[in-house]
C-alpha positions as CSV (number, residue, x, y, z in Angstrom):
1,X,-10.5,-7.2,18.2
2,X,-14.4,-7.9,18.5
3,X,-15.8,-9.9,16.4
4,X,-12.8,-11.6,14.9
5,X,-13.2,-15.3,15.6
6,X,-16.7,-14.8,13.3
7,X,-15.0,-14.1,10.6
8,X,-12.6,-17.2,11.1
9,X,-14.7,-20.2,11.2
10,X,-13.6,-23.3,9.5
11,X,-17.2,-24.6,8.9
12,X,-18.0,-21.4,6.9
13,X,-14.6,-21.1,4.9
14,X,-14.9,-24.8,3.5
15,X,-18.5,-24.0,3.0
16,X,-17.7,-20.5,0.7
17,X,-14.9,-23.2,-0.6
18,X,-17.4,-25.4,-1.8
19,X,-19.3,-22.5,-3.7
20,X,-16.5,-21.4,-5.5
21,X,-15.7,-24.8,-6.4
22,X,-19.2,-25.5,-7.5
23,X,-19.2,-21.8,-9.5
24,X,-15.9,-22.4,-11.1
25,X,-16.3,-23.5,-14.6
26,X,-12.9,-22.3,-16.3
27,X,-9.4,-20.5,-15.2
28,X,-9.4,-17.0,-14.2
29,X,-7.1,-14.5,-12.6
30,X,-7.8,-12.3,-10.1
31,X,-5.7,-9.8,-8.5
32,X,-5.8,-8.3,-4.9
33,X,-4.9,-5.0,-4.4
34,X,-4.0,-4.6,-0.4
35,X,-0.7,-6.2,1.5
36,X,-3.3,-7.1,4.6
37,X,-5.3,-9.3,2.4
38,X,-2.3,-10.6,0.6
39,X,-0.3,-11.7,4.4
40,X,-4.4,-13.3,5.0
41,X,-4.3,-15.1,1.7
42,X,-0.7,-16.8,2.2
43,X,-1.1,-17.3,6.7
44,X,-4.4,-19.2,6.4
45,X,-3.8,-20.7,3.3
46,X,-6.8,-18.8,1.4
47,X,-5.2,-20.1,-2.2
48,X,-5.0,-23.5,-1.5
49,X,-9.2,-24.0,-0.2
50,X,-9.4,-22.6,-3.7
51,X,-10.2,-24.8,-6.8
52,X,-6.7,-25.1,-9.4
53,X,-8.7,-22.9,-11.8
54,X,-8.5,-19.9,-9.5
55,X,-5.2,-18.2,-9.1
56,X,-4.8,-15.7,-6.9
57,X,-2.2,-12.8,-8.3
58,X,-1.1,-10.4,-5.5
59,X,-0.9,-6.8,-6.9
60,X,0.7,-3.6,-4.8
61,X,-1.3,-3.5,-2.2
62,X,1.6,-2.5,0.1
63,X,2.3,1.5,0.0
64,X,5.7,1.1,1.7
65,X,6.9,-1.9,-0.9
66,X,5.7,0.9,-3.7
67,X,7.5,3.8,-2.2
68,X,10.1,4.9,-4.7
69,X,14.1,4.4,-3.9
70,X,14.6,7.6,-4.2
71,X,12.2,8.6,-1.3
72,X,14.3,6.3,0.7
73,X,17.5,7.6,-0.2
74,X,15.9,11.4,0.5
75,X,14.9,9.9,4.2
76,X,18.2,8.7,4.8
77,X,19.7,12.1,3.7
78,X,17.2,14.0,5.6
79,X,17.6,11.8,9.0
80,X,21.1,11.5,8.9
81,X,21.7,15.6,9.3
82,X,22.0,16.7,13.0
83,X,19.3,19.6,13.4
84,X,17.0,16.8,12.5
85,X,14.4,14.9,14.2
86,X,12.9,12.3,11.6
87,X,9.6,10.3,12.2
88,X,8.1,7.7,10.5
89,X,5.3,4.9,10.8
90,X,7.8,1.4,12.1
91,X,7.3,-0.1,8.0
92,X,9.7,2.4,6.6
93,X,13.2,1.8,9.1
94,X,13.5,-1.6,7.3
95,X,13.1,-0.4,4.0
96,X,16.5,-0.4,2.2
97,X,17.8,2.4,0.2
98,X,20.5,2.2,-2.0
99,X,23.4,1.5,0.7
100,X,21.3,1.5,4.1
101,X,18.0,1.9,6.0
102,X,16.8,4.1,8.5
103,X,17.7,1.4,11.4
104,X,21.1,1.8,10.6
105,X,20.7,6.0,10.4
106,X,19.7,5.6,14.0
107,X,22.2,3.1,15.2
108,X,25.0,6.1,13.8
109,X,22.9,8.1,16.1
110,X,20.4,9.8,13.9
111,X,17.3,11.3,15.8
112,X,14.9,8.8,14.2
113,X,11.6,8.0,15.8
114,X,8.8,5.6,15.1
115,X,5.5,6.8,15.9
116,X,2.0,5.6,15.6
117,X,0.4,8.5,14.5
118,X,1.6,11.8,12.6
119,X,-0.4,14.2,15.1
120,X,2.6,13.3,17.2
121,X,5.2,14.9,15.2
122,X,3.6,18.2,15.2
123,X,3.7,17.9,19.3
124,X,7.4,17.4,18.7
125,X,7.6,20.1,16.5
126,X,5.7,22.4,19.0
127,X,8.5,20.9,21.9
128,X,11.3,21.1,20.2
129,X,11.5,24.7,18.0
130,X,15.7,24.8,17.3
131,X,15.0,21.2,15.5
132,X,13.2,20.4,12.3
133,X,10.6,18.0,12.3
134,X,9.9,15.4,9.5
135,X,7.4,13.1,9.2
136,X,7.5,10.0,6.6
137,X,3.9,11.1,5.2
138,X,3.8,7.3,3.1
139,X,0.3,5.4,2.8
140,X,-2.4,4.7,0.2
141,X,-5.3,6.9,0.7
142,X,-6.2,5.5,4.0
143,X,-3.2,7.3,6.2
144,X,-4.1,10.5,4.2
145,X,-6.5,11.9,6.3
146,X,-3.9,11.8,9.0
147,X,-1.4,13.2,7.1
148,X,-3.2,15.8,5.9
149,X,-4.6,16.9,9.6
150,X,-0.8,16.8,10.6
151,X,-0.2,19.4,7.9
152,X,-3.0,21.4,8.7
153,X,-2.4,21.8,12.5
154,X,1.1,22.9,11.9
155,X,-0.1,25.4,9.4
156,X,-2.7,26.5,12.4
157,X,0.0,26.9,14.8
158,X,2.3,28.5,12.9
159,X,5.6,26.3,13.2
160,X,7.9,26.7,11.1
161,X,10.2,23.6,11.9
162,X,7.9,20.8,11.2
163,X,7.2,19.4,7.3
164,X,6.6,16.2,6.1
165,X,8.5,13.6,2.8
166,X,5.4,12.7,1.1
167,X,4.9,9.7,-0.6
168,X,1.4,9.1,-1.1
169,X,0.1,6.9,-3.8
170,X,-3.6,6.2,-5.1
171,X,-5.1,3.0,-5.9
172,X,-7.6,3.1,-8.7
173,X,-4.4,4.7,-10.8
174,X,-2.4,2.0,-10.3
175,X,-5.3,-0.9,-11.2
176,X,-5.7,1.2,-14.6
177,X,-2.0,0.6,-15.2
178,X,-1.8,-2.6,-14.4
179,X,-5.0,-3.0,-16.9
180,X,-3.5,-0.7,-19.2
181,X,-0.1,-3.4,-20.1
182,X,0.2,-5.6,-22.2
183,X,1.2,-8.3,-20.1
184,X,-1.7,-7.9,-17.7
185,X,-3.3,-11.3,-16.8
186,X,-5.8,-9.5,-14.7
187,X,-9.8,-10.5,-15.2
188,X,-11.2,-9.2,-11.5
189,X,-9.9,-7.5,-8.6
190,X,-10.6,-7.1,-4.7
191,X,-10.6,-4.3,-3.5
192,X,-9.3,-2.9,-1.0
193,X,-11.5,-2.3,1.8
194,X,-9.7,0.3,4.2
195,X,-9.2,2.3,1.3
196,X,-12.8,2.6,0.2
197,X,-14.0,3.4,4.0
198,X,-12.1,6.3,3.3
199,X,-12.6,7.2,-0.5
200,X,-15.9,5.0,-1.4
201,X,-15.6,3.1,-4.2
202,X,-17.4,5.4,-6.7
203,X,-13.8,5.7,-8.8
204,X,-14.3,1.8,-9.5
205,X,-17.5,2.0,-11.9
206,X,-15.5,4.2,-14.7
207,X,-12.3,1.2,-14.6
208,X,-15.2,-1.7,-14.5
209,X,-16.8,-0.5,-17.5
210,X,-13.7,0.4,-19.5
211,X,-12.2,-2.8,-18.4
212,X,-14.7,-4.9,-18.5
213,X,-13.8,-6.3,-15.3
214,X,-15.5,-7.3,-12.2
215,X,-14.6,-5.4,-8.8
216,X,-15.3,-6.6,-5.2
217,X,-14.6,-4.1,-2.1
218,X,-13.0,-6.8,0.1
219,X,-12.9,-6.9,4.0
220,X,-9.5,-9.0,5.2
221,X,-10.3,-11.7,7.3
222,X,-10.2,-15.5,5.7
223,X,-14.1,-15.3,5.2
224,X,-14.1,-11.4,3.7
225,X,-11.7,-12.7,1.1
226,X,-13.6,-15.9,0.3
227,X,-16.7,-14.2,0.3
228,X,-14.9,-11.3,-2.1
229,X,-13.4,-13.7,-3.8
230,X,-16.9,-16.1,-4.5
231,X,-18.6,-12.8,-5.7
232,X,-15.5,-12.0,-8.2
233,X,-16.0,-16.0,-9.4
234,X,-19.8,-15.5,-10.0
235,X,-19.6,-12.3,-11.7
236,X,-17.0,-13.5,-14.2
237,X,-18.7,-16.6,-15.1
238,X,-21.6,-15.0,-15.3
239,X,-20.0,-12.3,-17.6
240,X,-21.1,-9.7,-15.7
241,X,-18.5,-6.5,-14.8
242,X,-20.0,-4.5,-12.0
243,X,-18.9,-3.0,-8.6
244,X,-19.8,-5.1,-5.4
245,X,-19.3,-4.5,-2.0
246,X,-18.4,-7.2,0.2
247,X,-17.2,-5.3,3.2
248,X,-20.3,-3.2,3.6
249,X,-20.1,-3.4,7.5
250,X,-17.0,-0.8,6.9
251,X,-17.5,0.6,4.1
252,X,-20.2,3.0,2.3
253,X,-20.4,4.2,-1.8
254,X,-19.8,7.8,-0.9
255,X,-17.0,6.9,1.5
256,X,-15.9,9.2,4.2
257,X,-16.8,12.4,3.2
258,X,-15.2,14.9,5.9
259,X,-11.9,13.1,5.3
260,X,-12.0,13.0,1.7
261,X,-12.7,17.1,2.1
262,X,-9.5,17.6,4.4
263,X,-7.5,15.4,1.9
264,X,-8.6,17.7,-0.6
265,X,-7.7,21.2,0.8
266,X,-4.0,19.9,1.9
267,X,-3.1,17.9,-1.1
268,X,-3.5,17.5,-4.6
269,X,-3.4,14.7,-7.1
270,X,0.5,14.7,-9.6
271,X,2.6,12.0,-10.7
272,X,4.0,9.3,-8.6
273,X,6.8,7.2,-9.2
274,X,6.2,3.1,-8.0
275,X,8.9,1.5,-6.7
276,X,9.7,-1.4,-9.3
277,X,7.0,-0.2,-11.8
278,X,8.0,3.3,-12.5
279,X,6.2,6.5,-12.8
280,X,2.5,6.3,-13.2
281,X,0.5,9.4,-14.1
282,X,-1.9,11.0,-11.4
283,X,-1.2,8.4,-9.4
284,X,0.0,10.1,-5.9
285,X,-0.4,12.9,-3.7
286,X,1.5,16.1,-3.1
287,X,1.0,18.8,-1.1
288,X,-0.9,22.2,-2.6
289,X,0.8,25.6,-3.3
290,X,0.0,27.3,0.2
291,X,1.5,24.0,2.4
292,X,4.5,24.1,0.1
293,X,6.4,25.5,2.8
294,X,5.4,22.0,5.0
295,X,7.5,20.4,1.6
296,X,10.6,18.3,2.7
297,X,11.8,17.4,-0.4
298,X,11.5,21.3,-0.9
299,X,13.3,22.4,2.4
300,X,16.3,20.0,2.0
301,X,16.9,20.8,-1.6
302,X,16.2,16.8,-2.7
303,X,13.1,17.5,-4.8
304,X,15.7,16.4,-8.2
305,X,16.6,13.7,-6.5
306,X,16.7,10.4,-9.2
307,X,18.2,7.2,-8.1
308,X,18.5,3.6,-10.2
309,X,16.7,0.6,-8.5
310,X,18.9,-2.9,-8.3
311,X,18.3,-4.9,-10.8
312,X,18.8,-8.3,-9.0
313,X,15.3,-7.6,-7.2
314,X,12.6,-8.6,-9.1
315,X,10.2,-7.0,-6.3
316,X,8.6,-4.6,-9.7
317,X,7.4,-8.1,-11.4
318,X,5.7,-9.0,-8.3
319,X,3.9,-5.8,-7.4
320,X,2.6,-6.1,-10.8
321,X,1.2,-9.7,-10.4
322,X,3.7,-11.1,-13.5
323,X,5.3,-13.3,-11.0
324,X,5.2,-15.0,-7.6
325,X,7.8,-14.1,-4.5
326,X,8.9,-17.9,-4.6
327,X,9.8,-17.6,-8.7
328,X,12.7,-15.2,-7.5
329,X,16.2,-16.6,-8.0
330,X,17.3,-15.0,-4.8
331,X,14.2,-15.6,-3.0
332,X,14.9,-16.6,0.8
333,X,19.0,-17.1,-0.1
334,X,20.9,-13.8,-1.3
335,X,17.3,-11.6,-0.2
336,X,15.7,-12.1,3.1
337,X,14.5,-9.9,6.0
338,X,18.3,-9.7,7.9
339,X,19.0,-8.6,4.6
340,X,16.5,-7.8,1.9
341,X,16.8,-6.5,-1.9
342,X,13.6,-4.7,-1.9
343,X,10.8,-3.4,0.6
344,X,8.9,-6.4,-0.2
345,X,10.8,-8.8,1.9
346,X,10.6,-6.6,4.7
347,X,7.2,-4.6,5.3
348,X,4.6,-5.7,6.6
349,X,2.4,-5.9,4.0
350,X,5.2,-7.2,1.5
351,X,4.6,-10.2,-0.6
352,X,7.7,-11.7,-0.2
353,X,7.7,-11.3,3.5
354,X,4.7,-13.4,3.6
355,X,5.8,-15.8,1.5
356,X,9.1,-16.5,3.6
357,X,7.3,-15.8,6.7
358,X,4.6,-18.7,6.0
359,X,5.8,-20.6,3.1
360,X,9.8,-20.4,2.8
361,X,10.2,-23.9,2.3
């Protein structure tokens, strides 16, 4: 990548240290909403540059660790069949279900394929007309785009053997139930930032106000987040709860405004159900009335599905920021990435896996 090593420097990371030190006058509590930031945080050691008043709580930022069990358990039903060719973004073959994971589906032979863009399952589709075609349409606003272009061109060209297992979820929903509990210690957030190139950050000022919170759109390299992270610091000590952007080389108020558009004609806004946290209203994306047809849930007869998450797996306190990866009694012993309780351990993005990755001991 360009332009990386900038945004690494050691001289300006202890020198952003030293003004958040300098800023800090009492404890706060500020949450990051976006698995990339939370894997920078933990890998360069962001948390401890920080003074002890500043604690760092990582929210769900990662939309395969919040993909519900029951999506899983529909993926593994759906890939297991034998007319079936199932893709999916690499994440979601590692993601456990409530007896196995897509790995093992294709070690028994399943067609599954990992792609690195959806577009490439409608070319399947188009090669392959005596198979169906699914696509694992999972991802926070920012794959939506994608998604929704995948849809779109299938509906173009007429296939009928393509369709896609959507699980899209939406940030600012999320952040407002988080707010919303009782047990939130939440006084500031960062943003996400590859969300807002996509959506802006215009849905932020309504949650600022009612909250009384400050929010920072936050880029994800070690000085994005300290930046993000100073201007968090000096709004809340200055009592101040207002919308910044941090990451303004990326991202604009408005947002992308052509993808938001296509996002808008293929899908529309219901209830989604959050892996460890449980249904949260308006909260995800489903497909409109005239792509119901490009449905998977719909076309394999698993939109009922309902399946009961393990209760050993304490993955729904972290995503909410109640407790740490390393406060988990099974924590790198009885769950790890050979063989993990929860999505967390195993994406990506995942708290957990960052937390055995870089600090297991």
């Amino acid at each position: 990548m360009k332009y990386i090593n900038e945004y690494r420097t050691e001289e300006a990371a202890h020198r952003y240290s030293r003004l958040i030190k300098e800023s800090t006058t009492q404890n706060w509590n500020i949450m990051e909403v976006c698995g990339g930031q939370t894997h920078a945080i933990v890998k360069f050691g962001i948390d401890e540059l920080l003074p002890k008043e500043i604690n760092l709580i990582h929210g769900p930022g990662c939309p395969v660790c919040v993909t519900s069990l029951e999506l899983i358990d529909k993926s593994i039903e759906i890939a297991s069949k034998e007319n079936v060719i199932f893709c999916s973004f690499g994440d979601m073959l590692r993601a456990p279900g409530s007896n196995k994971d897509l790995f093992q589906v294709k070690a028994d032979g399943g067609d599954v394929r990992i792609l690195y863009s959806p577009l490439d399952s409608v070319k399947i589709a188009k090669e392959n007309p005596n198979k169906e075609v699914v696509f694992f349409a999972v991802g926070f606003e920012t794959t939506a785009p994608a998604n929704a272009m995948a849809v779109y061109q299938a509906k173009q060209l007429g296939l009928k053997n393509f369709s896609l297992l959507v699980s899209h979820v939406l940030v600012p929903p999320a952040m407002e139930a988080i707010l919303s509990s009782k047990s939130s210690r939440v006084q500031g957030f960062l943003a996400a930032g590859h969300v807002c190139t996509v959506m802006g950050y215009n849905e932020y000022y309504p949650i600022a106000e009612k909250y009384k919170v400050p929010i920072v759109v936050t880029g994800f390299e070690p000085l994005d987040i300290l930046q993000g992270i100073y201007m968090c610091v000096k709004q809340l000590e200055e009592r101040r709860a207002e919308v910044e952007n941090q990451y303004a080389r990326s991202v604009r108020r408005e947002g992308n405004q052509k993808a938001q558009e296509l996002i808008n004609k293929v899908f529309k806004i219901g209830t989604r159900k959050w892996r460890g946290i449980g249904e949260i209203p308006d909260s995800g994306l489903e497909l409109q009335n005239e792509y119901s047809d490009y449905d998977a849930s719909l076309k394999f007869g698993l939109a009922e599905m309902c399946v009961e998450e393990p209760k050993q797996c304490i993955s729904g306190l972290i995503l909410q920021g109640l407790k740490k990866p390393f406060e988990c009694s099974v924590f790198g012993s009885g769950c790890t990435p050979e063989h993990p309780l929860g999505a967390t351990m195993v994406s990506s993005e995942g708290a957990c896996a960052a937390y055995y990755r870089y600090r297991k001991n």
